[in-house]
Every structure is written in structure tokens, then in C-alpha cells.
N, C-alpha and C positions, 0 to 999 in steps of 0.2 A: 292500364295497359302499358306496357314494358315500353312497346318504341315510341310510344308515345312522351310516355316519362326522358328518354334517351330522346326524341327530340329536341322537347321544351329544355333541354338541359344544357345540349350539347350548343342549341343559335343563343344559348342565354350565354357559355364561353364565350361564345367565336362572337357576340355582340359586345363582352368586356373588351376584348383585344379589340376590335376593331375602336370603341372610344379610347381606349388606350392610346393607339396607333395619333387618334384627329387630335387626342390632348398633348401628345409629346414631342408632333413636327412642328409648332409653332415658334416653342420655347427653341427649339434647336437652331431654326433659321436665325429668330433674335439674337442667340448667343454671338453671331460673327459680327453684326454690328454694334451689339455692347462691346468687343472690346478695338472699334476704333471711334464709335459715337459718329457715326456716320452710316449711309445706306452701302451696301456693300456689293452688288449683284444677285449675292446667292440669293435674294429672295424670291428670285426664279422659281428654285425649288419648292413655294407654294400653287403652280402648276398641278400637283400629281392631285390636285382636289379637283383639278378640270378634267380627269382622265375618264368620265362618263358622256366625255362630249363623241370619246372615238365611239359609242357608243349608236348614234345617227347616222352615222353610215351604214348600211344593209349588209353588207358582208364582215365588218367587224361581230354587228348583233350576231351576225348565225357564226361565228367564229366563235366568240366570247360562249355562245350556248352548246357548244362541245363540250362535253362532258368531260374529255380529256383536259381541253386547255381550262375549264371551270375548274377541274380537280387542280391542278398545277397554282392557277390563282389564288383556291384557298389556301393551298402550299404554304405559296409566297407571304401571305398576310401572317401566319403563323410565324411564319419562317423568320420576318422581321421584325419579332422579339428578340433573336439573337442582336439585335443593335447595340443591345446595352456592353455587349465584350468588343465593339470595335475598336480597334487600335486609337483611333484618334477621331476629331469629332464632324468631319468632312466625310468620312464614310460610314460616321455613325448617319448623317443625314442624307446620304444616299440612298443606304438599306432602310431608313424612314420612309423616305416619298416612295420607294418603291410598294413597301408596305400599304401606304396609306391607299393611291393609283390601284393596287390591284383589291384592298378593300372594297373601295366605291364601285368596281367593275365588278364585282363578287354581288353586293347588295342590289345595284341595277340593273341585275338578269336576274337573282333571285325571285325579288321582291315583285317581277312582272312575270315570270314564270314560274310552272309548273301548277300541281293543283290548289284548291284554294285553302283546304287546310293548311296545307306546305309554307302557304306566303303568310299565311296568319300567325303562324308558328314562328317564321323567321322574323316578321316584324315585332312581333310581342319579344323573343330574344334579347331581340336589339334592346327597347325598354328596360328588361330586367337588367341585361348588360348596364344598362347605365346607374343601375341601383347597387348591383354587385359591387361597379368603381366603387361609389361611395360609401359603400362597407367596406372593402379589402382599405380604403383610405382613413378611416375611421380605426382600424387594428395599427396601421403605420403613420399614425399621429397627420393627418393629411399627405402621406407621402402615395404615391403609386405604387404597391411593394415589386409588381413591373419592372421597373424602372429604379430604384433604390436597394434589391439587394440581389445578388446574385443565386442565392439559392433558391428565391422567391420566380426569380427572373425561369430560372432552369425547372422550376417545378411547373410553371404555366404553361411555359414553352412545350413540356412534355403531354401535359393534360390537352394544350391546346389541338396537338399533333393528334393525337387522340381520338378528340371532338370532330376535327376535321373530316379523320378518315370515317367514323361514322357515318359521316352526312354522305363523304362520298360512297361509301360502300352498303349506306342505306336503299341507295336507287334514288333520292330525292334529287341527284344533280342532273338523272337520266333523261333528255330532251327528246319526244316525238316527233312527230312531222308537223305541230299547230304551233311549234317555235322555228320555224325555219323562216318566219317573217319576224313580226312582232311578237305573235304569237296569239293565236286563237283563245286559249284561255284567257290572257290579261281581254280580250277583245267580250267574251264574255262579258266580263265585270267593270272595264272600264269603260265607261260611260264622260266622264268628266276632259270637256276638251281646256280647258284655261289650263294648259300647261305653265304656262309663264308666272300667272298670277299665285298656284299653288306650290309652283317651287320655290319663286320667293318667299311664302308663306314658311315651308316647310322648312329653307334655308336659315331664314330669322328663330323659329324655333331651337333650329338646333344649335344656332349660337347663345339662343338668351340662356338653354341651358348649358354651355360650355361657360359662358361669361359667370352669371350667377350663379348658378346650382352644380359648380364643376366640383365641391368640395365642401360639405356641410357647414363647415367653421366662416365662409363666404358670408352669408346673412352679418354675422357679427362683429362680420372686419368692417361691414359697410354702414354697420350703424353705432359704431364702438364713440365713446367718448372717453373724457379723464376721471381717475380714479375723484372721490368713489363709486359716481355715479357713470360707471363705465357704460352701462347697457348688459344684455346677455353677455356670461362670457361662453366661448365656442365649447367647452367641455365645461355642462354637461348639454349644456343649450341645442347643442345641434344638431341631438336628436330632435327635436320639436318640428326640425328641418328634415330631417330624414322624415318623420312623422307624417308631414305636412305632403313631404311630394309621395309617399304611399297611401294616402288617402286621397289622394289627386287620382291616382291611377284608380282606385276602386270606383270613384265616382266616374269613371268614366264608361264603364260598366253600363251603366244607366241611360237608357234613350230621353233627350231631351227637347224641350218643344223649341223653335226659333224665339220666344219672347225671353223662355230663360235662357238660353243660347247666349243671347245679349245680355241680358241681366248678367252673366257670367263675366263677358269681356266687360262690363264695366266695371263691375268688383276689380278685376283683374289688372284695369287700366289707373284705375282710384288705387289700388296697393304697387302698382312701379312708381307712382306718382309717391307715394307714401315710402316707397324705401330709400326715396332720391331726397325725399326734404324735410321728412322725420328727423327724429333725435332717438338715440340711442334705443328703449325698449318700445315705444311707439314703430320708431323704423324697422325694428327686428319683426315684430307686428305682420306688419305689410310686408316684408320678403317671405314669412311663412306663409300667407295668404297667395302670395304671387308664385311661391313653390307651388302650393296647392293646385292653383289655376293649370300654370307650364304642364304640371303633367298630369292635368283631366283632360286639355284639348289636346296630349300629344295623338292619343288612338283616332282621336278624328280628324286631326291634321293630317296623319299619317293614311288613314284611309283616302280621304281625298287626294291626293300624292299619288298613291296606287292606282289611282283610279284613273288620270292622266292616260291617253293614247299613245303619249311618242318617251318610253321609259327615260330613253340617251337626251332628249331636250330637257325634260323635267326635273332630271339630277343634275345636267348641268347647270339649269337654272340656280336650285337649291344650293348647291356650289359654289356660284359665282355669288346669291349674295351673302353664305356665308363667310367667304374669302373680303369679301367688301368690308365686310361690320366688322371684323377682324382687325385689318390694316385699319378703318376707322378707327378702333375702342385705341389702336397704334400711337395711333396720329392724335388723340386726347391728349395722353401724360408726356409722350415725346417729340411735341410738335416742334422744338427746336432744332432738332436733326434730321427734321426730313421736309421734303418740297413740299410747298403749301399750308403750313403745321401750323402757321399764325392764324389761318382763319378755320383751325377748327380746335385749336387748344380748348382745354375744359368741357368739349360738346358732350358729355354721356347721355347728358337730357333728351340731346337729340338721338342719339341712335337709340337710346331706349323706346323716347317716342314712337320713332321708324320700326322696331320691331315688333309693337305692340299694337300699330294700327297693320301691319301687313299683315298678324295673325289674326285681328279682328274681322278686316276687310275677305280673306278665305274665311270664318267661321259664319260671317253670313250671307254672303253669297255664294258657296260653293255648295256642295250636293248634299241633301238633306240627312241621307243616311248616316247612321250609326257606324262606328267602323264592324261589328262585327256582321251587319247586315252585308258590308262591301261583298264579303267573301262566302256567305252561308247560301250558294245560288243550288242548292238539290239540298233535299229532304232529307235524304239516307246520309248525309254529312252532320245532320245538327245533332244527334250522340256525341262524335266526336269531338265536335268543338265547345258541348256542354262540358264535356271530360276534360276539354286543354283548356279553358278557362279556370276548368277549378285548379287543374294543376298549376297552375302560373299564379292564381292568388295564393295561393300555398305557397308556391317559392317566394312570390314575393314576401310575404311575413316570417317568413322562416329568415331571411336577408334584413328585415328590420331586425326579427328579433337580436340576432346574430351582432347586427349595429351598436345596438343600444345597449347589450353587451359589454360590448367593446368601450364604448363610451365609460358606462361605469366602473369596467375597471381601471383605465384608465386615469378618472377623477377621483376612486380610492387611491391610488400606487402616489396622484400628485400632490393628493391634499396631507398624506403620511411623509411626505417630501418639502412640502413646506413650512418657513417656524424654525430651521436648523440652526441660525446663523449665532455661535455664544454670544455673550453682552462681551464687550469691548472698547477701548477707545481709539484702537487703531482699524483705518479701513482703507481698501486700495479700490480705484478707476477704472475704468477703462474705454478707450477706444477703438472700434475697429470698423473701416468701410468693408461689407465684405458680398458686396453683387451678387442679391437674393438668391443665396447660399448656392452658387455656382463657382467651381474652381476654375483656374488657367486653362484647363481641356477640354470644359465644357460637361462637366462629371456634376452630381449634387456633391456640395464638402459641407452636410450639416456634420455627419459623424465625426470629418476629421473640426469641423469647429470647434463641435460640444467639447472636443477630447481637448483641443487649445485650447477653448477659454475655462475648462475645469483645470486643466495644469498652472496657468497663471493665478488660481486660487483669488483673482477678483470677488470684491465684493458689491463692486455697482457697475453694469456694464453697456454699454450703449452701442449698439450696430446703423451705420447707415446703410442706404439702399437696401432696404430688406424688405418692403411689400411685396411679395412675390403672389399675390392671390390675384394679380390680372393674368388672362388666358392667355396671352402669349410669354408670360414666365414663368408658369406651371403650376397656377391656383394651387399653389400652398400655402402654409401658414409657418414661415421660419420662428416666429414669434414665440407662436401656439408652443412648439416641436419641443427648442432651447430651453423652453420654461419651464417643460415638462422634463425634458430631460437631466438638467442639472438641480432641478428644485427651484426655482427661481420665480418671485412676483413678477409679472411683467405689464407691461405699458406698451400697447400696441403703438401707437403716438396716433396721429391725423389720419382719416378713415382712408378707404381705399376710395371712396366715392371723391375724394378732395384731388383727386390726381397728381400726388406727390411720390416719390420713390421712395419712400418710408422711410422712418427712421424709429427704430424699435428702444426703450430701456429695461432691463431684466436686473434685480436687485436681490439679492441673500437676504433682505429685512426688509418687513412691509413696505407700502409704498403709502403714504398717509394722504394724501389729494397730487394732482396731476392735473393738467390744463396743457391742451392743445394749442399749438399756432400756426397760423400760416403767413411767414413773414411778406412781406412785401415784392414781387414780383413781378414789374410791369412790362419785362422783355423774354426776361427765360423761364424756365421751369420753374413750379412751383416749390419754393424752397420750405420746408417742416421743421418745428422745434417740440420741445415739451420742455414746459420747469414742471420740475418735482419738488414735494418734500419725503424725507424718508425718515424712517425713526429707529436708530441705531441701534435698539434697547433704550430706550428713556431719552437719547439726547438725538436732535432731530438737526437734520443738514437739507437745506437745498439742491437740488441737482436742476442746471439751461442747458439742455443735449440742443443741438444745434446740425443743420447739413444746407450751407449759402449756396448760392447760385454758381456757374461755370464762371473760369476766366475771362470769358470776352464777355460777360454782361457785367460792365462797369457799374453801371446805374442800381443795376438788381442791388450788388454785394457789399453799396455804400448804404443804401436803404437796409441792408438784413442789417447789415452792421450795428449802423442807429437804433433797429426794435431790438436786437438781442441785448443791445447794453443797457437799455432801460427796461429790461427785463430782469437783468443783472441788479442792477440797480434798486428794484423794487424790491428786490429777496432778501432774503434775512442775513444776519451778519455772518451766516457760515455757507459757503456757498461754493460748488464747482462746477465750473463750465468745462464742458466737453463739445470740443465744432469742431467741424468739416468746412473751411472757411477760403480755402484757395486763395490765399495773399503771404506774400515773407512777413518774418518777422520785422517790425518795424516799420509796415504797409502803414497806407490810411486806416482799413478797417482794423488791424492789431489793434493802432492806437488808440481809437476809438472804442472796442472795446476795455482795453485798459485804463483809459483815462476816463474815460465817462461812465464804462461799467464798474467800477472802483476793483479791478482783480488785477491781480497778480498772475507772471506767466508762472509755469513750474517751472521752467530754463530758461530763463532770458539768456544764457548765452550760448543755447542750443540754435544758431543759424542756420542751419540746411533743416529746414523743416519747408515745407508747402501746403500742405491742408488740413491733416490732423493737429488739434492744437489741447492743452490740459491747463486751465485758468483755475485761481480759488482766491479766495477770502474768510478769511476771520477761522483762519486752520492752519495746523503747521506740517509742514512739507516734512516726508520721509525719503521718499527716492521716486525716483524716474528711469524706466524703462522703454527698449524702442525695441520690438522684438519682430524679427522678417517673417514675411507671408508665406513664403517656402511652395511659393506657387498654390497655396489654397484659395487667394483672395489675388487683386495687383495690386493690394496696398498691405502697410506693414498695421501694428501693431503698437496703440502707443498706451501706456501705464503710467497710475503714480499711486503712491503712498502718502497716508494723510494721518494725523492724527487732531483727535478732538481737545482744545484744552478746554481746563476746568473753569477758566473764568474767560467770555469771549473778549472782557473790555482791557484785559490785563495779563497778556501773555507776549512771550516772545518768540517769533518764531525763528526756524534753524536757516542759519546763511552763509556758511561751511561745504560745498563742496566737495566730497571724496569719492574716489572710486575702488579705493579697496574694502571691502565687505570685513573685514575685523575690526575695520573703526568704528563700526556700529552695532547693535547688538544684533542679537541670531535670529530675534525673532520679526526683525522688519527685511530681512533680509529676501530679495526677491527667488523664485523658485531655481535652484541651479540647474535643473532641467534643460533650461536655455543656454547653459555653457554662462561664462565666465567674461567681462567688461571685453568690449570688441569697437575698434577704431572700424570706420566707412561700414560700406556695404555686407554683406553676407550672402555671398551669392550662391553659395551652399545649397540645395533644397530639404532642407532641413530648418524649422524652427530654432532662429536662434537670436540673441543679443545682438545689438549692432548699434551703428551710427554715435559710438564713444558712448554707449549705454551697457549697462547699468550704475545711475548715480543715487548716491547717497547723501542727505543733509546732514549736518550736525550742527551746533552751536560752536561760534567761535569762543576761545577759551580769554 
């Protein structure tokens, strides 16, 4: 049946945008206190998830269920995909909450009125919606194509507009007289008074799957370890995830008795347990089981929810404690910036916990029914809804298939991609902080990255702050993305589960073992390292990426200090450190690393340095570069050049200084792309040379 097809089609759009809409205001509000490291006000603007509370007042309900101001609402949710062209990013996250507010008011008159096919339809929607994310995310390497490219952006926006008017010009937004209260029909079928207990229930869901299952490649980041024994890696692996939460939904199909009900949540309770304290393909293991679970009880969570009396108390519930676990999973990795932060640093255990017993606690005490029973209350309805189930399993697998697709080509285009790097004995560095691939406006800068660090023509590269796969910095995978895009090995570093800001390495040539650390942290944030080895074509270099604690944690950044140098220390006689170390040159911890970790700076008489730092051993130095951020990152850019010699016990290395590029030959010569040797700053927004770089070494004569 046609409109029926045009149903299931149109809430499975308007279900994408709307998680669109709950996955993209998070990240926006974070963006203003990333850049003072402090709480800022605007977090205000997580309100507009409260906007089903206006919803409890009796004249809003019979307002909100006008058909006119319904139709205007879905407008508006539509509407605030244009966010992605706002000028700047204060009014990008205006038109956000406005978006999001008139969502939740759109779903909370929906989903308690009209007839029962109608609310069946719209809530399964919403599901596919959440499958569809993860396939249009699966084509844009984890990106949102939403949110990430402008044609993509304008093509939705268009289709969404669409979608909408469908629904409204279908008659399904048209309210009788059995909504002029709560509504006769929900009064029908709802049955269930534990408002409170089920919205919680339903709120925890829908975070565990914003937290975890916001992004297929998620599972992998949380169970990743060191080369070689990394764990899954996220391509092609994440289908198994995709996999796992579409078979979750078919099972849910299924009427089940109370004793496997439970059998269920315990599986379910036994695999978050297992994704939290596994190892790599054990942990991967259990987050595809715990996909599975998340979306077998979403239909019956979801029914029970519906089924609630008072629709405006129940969402707000849902709301309030999805907004909670939220600012919680916050308050985990950056409890040093915010009030109270000391005594819930590292908690995921706990809010894992907390969501897995409030959805256990609704699956056995709330109403026995199946969700498709909530709604099948007349005879002459059960054709129909035989018909809308099938059509929904069909789109759903038509969306795996589409996925898994996607996936694959993907893993051919990467794995044709890497292996490029010629045999050599010269190879250049790199550093860059670049705040999980977020520019100075609050824009994604992977594209304008990838295009930087492919012009700097690096051949080992290190990013800090790049775990961007917690929900409120927009469960991506900059890692994944980078790797893929330039060709590159890469080394996720310390999991997403260890609550550290990441710190990523990407190499032109294999990466031969790897090992994780968590240096020592007993006041601030959790500081991350990795040593590497890598193998150049035949001749093999160490790599200690490094990112130390803040400047006021004294104690932190004398302890990272001490493990990095004896990390240093224990590596092999060829060796370069790359850190993020927040002390001057000629601090305690410099020295300490220098003198204890036996390396050399690459400019000792480069002074105006503060955190990025390029150390080495048993290699000889070619040049040093310091190139500006140009507004993509608020840090610059630091490079060197290396060469390997032939005998590591018996060389000499270059200690000549020059800054004219024809004392050295052409082909160590850094990219002129960047413009030509530049005294101070670069305040240009333009990538370029700076801070009396670019140097070059030679040998004194």
C-alpha cells in the first residue's frame, strides 16, 4: 500500500533529523567552554530537552495538538538543519535548541496521539531513524553528512521539507475532539501509570544509545589496544555492530515470557560489564551483544513509555534523565573544570551501571505486553500493521545492506591506500593539538586538516586532543577519518573507556607494536602516551607521543615527566619524542626529560616555545618547522626532519644552523607552500611559517 510505504518512510526521515538535531546540540554547547576550559553559562541552552515539560499544562497540550501550530513545529525541526550556514556559532546554537524543543514537542503529541497505527508508525520511524544515522555515518567515514557537508546538508533539508509536508497533508497531524484533553485514544491504550519510573527507563535508553551506539566504529574505540594486538579495527568491524543492533530489532518482534525477559537483562548486564573491563576482541564481544540487547528492549521500552497517562510528565522525565547522564559521562573525563568534578572523575562504571539497572528495573516491572500489542486494540487494524512491520523489516535490511556496503568499499579504497610510503632514509614529524577536529568557529576542520597535514607531506604524525567519540563531542572517529583519508596506519592511543582526550598517531609506514599509557595523574586529567616502533622499510625508529597535564597541576606534570623519560629511556637508540608538555624550555620537566630521558631538543635555542615540544636520539636532525594554525586548531603546528644513519654507534650528527634553504639540498627542503623563513607570529589566516622557522641543520665545515 502506497501511503503506507510513504508513511514508514517519511517518520523514518523526520526520525533521522530529529537524532541528528539530540546528537549535534551537545557538541555545540561544549564547543564554548572548550575554548575558555571553564563552564561558561551557555549551558543553559540544554533546556530545549525540557520543552515537553510545557507540555503538562492543559492548554499548551490542546495548543501543541493544533494541527496548524503541529504543522509549524515540524517546520521548525526541519527548518533547523539550516544551522549548518549560520554565520557564527552562537546562532548556530540557537537555531539548534530551537530545533531540538520543537522536536520533543512534535514526538510528545505524536506519539500519544492520533490512531494506533499512526503512533506505531511514528515510533518504529524514530528506530529506523536511528539506523539510517548510522548508515549515512558509515558512507562519511563517521561523520554526520548533516552536519559535514553542505550539499549533503541542502539535499536533507530539501527531502526533509518534503517528508514533513507529507505527514502534514497526509491528515495524520488532524486532531478530533478525543485530543482536546489528553486524549481519548492514548486513554485507550495507555494503561501504564509509573510515569516517572518509565521515563527514566526510556531516558537511560536513549542515552546508552547516544553514548555507545552513536557511531558504529564506537564499540572499537572502547575496546582498542596497541598494535598488534589492537582489537577489532572499526572498518570492517563495525558492521558486526551495525549487525548486532539489526538483529536486536528483529528479535524484538518476538513475544517474550518474564523469565527470559530477565535472562535477557542479564546477558545484557554481564556484556556492559564486559565492554567496561574486557580487552580488546573479548570487549568488542560484549558491546556487540549489549548493541544487540539496546535495540531488542528499545520496542518494548518504547511501548511502555506510550503507554504512560500524563504524555508532557513522561518526556520530561525521559529528558531530565537523559540531560543528567549527559552532563554526568561531562563530569567523567572533565571533572577538572567543572564544580564537583573530583568526586565523579573516571565514574562510567557508574552511569553505566545507573542505566542498565533503570532499564532492567522498567523491563520487569512494567506492563507485560509486547509493544506491538500496545497499539493493535481492533481487529480490522491487524492487516495493517502485518503490512507495516514487514515494510519496516525491509527498510531496515535494505539500511544494513546499504551499510555494509559502504563499509566495504570503504576497506577496499583504504587498504589500496596503504603500503605507499618509498624506502628512504630520510623522514619528517609531526605535531599538532588540534581539539577533536573542531576549528576556531566551531565548524568540523577534518577536511581543512587532512588538506594541512597532507601539504606538510609528514611522515609520522601525532594529534592531541582527538577522541572525539564521547557524545558530547560528536561521536566521531577523527582517527578512523585521517587514516583513511590520507592513507595512513594509525594508532588510536588509550581507549575511549580510560577517560583521557586522546591522543592519536598516524604513520606513512607500518606501525610494528605500540603500547598504551596512562601516565600518572593524581590531581588533573587523565594524561595519555603511546611509544611506538615503526619500520621505515627495513630500518626501524621508535616513536613516545606524549599530551602532560594542565599548568596548575604541578605534581601531575613532575610525575608525567619522570614516566615519559623512562619510557624514553627504555627505547631504542633511535628514538623521537613528540609532547604536549606545558613547561618553558629549560623547566623542571624539559630537564628531566633531557637528562634522564637521554634526548636531545630539536632547538635548544628555540625559546618561545610553551607546550608543543620535538625531542630525538641516535638520528640526525634536518630542519625544524613551526607552522600557524590559521584559525583551524588554537595551536600551531610543529615539524622536524630526520635522517637515519648507517651505523647508530658511529655517526655524527648536524649542528649548523641555517635559515637559508640553498645551504641544504632540495630535497630536505620543507614544503614552500608555507611561504618562506618568517620572524614572530603569523597573524595572517593563512597557514604559514613562523616563530624564525624554517631551520635547517648542516654539518659545521
Amino acid at each position: 500500500m502506497l501511503a503506507l510505504w510513504k508513511a514508514v518512510l517519511s517518520e523514518t526521515l523526520l526520525g533521522y533529523i530529529s537524532w541528528s538535531l539530540y546528537h549535534a546540540l551537545p557538541p555545540m554547547i561544549y564547543y564554548f567552554p572548550l575554548q575558555t576550559l571553564a563552564l561558561t553559562g551557555l549551558e543553559v541552552f540544554a533546556v530545549a530537552f525540557f520543552s515537553p515539560i510545557l507540555l503538562t499544562i492543559g492548554p499548551f497540550w490542546r495548543l501543541a495538538n493544533n494541527e496548524y501550530v503541529l504543522a509549524f513545529l515540524r517546520l521548525t525541526v526541519v527548518g533547523s538543519l539550516a544551522s549548518y550556514h549560520a554565520p557564527n556559532a552562537s546562532i548556530r546554537l540557537l537555531i539548534l535548541a530551537a530545533g531540538v524543543s520543537s522536536s520533543l514537542l512534535v514526538q510528545t503529541v505524536t506519539w500519544w496521539s492520533g490512531n494506533s497505527l499512526q503512533r506505531f508508525i511514528r515510533i518504529w520511524g524514530f528506530m529506523l531513524g536511528k539506523i539510517m544515522l548510522l548508515v549515512l555515518r558509515i558512507w562519511y567515514t563517521s561523520l554526520n553528512p548533516v552536519w559535514s557537508s553542505q550539499v549533503a546538508n541542502t539535499l536533507i533539508l530539501t527531502i526533509g521539507f518534503v517528508a514533513a509536508m507529507e505527514r502534514i497533508l497526509s491528515g495524520g497531524d488532524k486532531r478530533k475532539q478525543e485530543t482536546n484533553k489528553t486524549g481519548n485514544v492514548v486513554r485507550e491504550t495507555a494503561s501504564h501509570p509509573h510515569w516517572f519510573l518509565s521515563g527514566i527507563a526510556f531516558g537511560s535508553l536513549m542515552f546508552l544509545t547516544l553514548w555507545i551506539f552513536g557511531e558504529v566504529s564506537l564499540i572499537s574505540r572502547w575496546a582498542v589496544s596497541g598494535h598488534p594486538h589492537t582489537g577489532p579495527d572499526p572498518n570492517p568491524y563495525g558492521g558486526t555492530v551495525l549487525l548486532g543492533l539489526a538483529h536486536g530489532l528483529m528479535l524484538s518482534f518476538w513475544s517474550w515470557s518474564s523469565v527470559i525477559s530477565f535472562a535477557l537483562f542479564l546477558i545484557g548486564l554481564a556484556s556492559s560489564a564486559g565492554l567496561l573491563y574486557l580487552h580488546t576482541w573479548s570487549a568488542a564481544v560484549a558491546g556487540n551483544i549489549l548493541g544487540l540487547f539496546t535495540m531488542c528492549v528499545w520496542p518494548q521500552l518504547a511501548g511502555h513509555f506510550v503507554s504512560c497517562l500524563h504524555p508532557g510528565k513522561a518526556m520530561s522525565t525521559a529528558m531530565f534523565a537523559y540531560v543528567l547522564e549527559l552532563f554526568f559521562c561531562v563530569w567523567c573525563t572533565a571533572y577538572k573544570f567543572v564544580p564537583g568534578g573530583v568526586y565523579l572523575r573516571e565514574s562510567s562504571h557508574l552511569l553505566l551501571g545507573f542505566i542498565m539497572l533503570c532499564i532492567g528495573v522498567d523491563i520487569l516491572i512494567g506492563p507485560k505486553k509486547d509493544f506491538s500489542s500496545v497499539f493493535e486494540v481492533k481487529s480490522n487494524q491487524k492487516p495493517l500493521f502485518k503490512r507495516s512491520k514487514n515494510y519496516i523489516k525491509l527498510l531496515l535490511w535494505l539500511f544494513v545492506g546499504v551499510g555494509l556496503l559502504g563499509l566495504g568499499l570503504r576497506y577496499r579504497t583504504y587498504q589500496k591506500k596503504l603500503g605507499q610510503g618509498v624506502p628512504k632514509r630520510d623522514f619528517s614529524a609531526l605535531i599538532w593539538p588540534f581539539r577533536f577536529g573542531y576549528d576556531n568557529e566551531g565548524w568540523s576542520n577534518l577536511e581543512g586538516s587532512a588538506n594541512l597535514l597532507n601539504q606538510t607531506e609528514a611522515d609520522f604524525i601525532t594529534i592531541i586532543e582527538s577522541d572525539a567519540s564521547k557524545p558530547f563531542i560528536g561521536n566521531h572517529d577523527p582517527t578512523m577519518w585521517l587514516g583513511e583519508r590520507l592513507g595512513f596506519y594509525t594508532d588510536f592511543g588509550p581507549s575511549t573507556r580510560d577517560h583521557t582526550w586522546g591522543i592519536m598517531a598516524l604513520s606513512r609506514y607500518p606501525i610494528v607494536k605500540s603500547t598504551h599509557h596512562l601516565l600518572p595523574s593524581p590531581e588533573g586529567e587523565i594524561a595519555p602516551a603511546i611509544s611506538l616502533t615503526v619500520n621505515f622499510t627495513g630500518k626501524l625508529v621508535d616513536f613516545v607521543v606524549a599530551h602532560f597535564g594542565n599548568e596548575e597541576e604541578d605534581l601531575d606534570r613532575k610525575l608525567q615527566a619522570i614516566a615519559v623519560s623512562n619510557l624514553l629511556k627504555t627505547s631504542s637508540k633511535q628514538v623521537v619524542f613528540l609532547g604536549y608538555i606545558t613547561s618553558a624550555p629549560g623547566s623542571r620537566d624539559y630537564t628531566e626529560l633531557i637528562t634522564n630521558g637521554n634526548v636531545q631538543d630539536i632547538d635548544s635555542t628555540d625559546r618561545d616555545r610553551w607546550c608543543s615540544y620535538i625531542m630525538y636520539r641516535g638520528l640526525i636532525r634536518l630542519g625544524y618547522a613551526r607552522i600557524s594554525h590559521a584559525g583551524l586548531s588554537d595551536s600551531e603546528v610543529q615539524m622536524a626532519k630526520f635522517r637515519i644513519p648507517d651505523h647508530v654507534d658511529s655517526y655524527v650528527d648536524n649542528d649548523r644552523i641555517v635559515t637559508d634553504p640553498s645551504q641544504v639540498p632540495k630535497d630536505i627542503h620543507f614544503n614552500p607552500r608555507f611561504g618562506s623563513y618568517k620572524d614572530g607570529h603569523n597573524y595572517v589566516p593563512i597557514h604559514h611559517f613562523h616563530m624564525s622557522t624554517p631551520k635547517y641543520f648542516k654539518r659545521m665545515n
